[in-house]
C-alpha positions as CSV (number, residue, x, y, z in Angstrom):
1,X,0.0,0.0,0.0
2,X,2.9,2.6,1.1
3,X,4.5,2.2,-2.4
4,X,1.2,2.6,-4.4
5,X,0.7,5.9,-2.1
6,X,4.4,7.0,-2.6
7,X,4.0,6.5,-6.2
8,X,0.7,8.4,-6.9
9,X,2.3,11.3,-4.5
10,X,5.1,11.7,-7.4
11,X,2.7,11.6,-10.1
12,X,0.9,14.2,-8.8
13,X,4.5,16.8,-7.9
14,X,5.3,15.9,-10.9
15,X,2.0,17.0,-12.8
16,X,2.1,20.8,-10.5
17,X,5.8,21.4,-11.2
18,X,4.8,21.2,-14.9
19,X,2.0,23.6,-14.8
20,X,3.8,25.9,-12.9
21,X,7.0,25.7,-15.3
22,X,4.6,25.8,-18.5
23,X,2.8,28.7,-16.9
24,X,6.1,30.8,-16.5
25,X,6.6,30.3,-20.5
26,X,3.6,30.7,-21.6
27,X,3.1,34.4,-23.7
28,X,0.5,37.0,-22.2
29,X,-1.1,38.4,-25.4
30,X,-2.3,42.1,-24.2
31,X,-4.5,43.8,-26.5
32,X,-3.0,46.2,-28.2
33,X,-6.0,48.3,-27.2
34,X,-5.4,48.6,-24.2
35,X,-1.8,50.4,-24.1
36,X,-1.8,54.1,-23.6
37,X,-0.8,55.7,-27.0
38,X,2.8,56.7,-27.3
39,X,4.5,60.1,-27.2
40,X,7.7,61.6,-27.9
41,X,8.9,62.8,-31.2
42,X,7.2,62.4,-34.9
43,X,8.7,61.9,-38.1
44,X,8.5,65.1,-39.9
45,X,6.7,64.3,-43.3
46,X,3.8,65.4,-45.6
47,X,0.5,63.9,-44.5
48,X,-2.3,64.1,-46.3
49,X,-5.4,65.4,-45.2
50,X,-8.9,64.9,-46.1
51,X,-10.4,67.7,-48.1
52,X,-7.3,69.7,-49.0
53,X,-6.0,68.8,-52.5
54,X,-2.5,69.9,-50.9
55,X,-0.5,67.5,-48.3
56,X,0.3,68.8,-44.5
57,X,3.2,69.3,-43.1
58,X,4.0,66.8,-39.6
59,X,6.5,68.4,-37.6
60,X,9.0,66.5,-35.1
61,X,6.9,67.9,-32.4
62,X,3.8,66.1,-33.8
63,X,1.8,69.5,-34.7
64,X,0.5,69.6,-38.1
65,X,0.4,72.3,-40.2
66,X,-1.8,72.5,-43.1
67,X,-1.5,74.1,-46.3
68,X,-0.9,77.3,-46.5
69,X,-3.0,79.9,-48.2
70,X,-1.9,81.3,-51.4
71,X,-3.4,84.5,-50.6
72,X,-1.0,85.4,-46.8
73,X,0.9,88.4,-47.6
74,X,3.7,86.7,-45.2
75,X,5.6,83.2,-44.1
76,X,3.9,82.9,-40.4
77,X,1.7,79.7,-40.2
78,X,-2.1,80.7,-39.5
79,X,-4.1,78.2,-37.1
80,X,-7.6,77.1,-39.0
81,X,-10.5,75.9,-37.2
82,X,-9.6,71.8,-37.2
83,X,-8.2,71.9,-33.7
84,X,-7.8,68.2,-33.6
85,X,-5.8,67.8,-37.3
86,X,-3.3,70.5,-36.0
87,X,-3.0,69.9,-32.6
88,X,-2.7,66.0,-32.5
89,X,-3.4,63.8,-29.3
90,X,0.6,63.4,-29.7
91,X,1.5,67.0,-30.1
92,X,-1.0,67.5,-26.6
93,X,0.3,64.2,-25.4
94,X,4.1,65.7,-25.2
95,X,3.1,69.0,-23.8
96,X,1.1,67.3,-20.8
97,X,3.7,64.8,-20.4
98,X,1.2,61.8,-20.4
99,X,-0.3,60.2,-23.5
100,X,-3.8,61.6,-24.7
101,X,-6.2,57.9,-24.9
102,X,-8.5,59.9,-27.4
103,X,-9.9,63.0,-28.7
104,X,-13.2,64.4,-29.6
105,X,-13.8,67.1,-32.2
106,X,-17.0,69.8,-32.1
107,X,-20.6,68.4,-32.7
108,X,-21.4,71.3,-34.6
109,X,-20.1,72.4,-37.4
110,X,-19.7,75.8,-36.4
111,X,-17.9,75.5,-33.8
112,X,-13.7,75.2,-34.0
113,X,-13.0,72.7,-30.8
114,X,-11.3,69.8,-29.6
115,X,-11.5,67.7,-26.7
116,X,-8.7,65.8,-25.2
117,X,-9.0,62.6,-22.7
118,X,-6.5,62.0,-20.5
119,X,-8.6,58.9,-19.2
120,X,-12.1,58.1,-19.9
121,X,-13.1,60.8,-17.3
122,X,-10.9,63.7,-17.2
123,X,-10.6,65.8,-20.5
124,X,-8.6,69.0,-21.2
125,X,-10.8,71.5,-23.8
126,X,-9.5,73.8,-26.4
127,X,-11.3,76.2,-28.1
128,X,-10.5,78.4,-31.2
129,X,-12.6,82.0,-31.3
130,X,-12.2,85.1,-33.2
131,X,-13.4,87.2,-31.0
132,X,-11.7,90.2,-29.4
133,X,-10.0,89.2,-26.5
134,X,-10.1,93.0,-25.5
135,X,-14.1,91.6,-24.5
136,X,-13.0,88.6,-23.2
137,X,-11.4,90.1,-20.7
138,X,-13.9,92.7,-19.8
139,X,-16.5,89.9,-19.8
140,X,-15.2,87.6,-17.2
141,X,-14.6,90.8,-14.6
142,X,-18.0,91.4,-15.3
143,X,-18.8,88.1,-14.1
144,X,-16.6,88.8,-10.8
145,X,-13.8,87.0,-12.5
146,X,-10.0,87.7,-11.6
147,X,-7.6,87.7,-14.8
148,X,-3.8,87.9,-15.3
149,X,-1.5,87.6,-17.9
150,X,1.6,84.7,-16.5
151,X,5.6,85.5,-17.8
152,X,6.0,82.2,-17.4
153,X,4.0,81.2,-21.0
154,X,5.9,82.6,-23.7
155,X,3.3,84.3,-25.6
156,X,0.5,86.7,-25.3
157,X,-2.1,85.1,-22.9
158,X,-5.0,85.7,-20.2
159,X,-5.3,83.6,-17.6
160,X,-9.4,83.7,-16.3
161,X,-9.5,82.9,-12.4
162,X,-12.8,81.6,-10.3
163,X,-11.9,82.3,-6.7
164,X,-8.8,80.5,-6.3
165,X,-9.3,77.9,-9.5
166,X,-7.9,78.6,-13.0
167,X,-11.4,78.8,-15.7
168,X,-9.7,79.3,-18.6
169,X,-6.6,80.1,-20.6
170,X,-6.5,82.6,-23.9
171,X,-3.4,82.2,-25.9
172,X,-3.9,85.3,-27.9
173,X,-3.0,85.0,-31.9
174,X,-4.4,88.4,-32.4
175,X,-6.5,91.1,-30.9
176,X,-9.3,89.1,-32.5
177,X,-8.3,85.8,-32.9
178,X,-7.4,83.1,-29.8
179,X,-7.6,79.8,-28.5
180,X,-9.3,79.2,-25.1
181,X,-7.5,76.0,-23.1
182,X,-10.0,74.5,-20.2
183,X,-8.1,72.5,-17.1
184,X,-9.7,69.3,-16.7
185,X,-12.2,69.2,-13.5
186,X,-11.2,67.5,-10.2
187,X,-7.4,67.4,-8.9
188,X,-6.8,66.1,-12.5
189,X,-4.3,68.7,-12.2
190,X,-2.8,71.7,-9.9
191,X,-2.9,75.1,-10.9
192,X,0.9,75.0,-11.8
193,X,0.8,72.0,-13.5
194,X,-2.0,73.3,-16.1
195,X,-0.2,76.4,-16.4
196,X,3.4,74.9,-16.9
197,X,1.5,72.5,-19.7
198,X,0.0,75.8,-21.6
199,X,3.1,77.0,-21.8
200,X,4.7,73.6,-23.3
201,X,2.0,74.2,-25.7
202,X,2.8,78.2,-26.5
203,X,6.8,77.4,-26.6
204,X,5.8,75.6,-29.7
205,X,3.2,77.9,-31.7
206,X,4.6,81.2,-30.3
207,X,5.3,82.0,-34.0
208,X,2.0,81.3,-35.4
209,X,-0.7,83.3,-35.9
């Protein structure tokens, strides 16, 4: 009896061991779905883009600009009203320091936004006006707002305080041209954090108009 026991006891080591050592070599396939999108630096090439007969340009920092019109009296490159073909979830991705999981463009057609995700939840809005920002301000004291322009975002802006929390930024183009940058809600992100990621983003279009 102690023999057939002994014997049934190494049949049954021997049939864990193996599970355990096939288990350790066995490949975890993980849906490609799930990883966070990449960021870092593009390769700078012609894109193409639908509805213009004339390719894009990608640039290293993963902005896109599109083709010029023959009509600018100068060289500076004009921001147009596809938020999300310009700025790309990569170019935002690199300026926030985090990868972007997806964006989200206007549901209307007359309007010139983009939404950004960080996570399913928390999302970062831009928004391009031509409005006088001259108003903006004006508008938002109105409302009991504080505003200040920051040094530390190296190119004309407004900053739009409620109480002690950040609304809004402008980075102003023109005196009638701008694009509005919403924090996401929560503790997504601090005050300095937002502001230091709006000035990632004007380090790099600081030249356009």
């Amino acid at each position: 009896m102690l023999p057939y026991l002994m014997k049934q006891l190494s049949l049954v080591l021997t049939i864990v061991i193996s599970s355990v050592i096939l288990s350790g070599c066995t490949k975890k396939d993980i849906p490609v779905t799930q990883l966070p999108p990449a960021t870092g630096k593009c390769k700078t090439e012609e894109v193409a883009i639908e509805g213009y007969g004339d390719k894009g340009k990608r640039l290293a920092n993963c902005f896109v600009e599109y083709p010029g019109e023959p009509s600018r009296q100068d060289k500076s490159y004009y921001i147009l009203e596809d938020l999300c073909g310009q700025f790309t979830k990569e170019f935002i991705g690199n300026a926030l320091g985090k990868p972007i999981v997806k964006t989200q463009g206007p549901q209307a057609a007359s309007l010139f936004n983009c939404t950004y995700y960080i996570n399913e939840t928390e999302k970062i809005f831009m928004n391009l006006e031509y409005l006088t920002i001259a108003n903006q301000k004006k508008g938002y004291t109105e409302m009991g707002r504080t505003t200040a322009e920051d040094p530390k975002i190296p190119m004309r802006n407004l900053i739009v305080y409620k109480e002690n929390n950040i609304e809004l930024i402008f980075l102003v183009l023109a005196d009638d041209k701008f694009i509005s940058i919403r924090p996401p809600s929560g503790d997504a992100m601090s005050k300095d954090e937002f502001i230091s990621f709006v000035a990632a983003i004007a380090t790099e279009i600081k030249s356009y108009k």
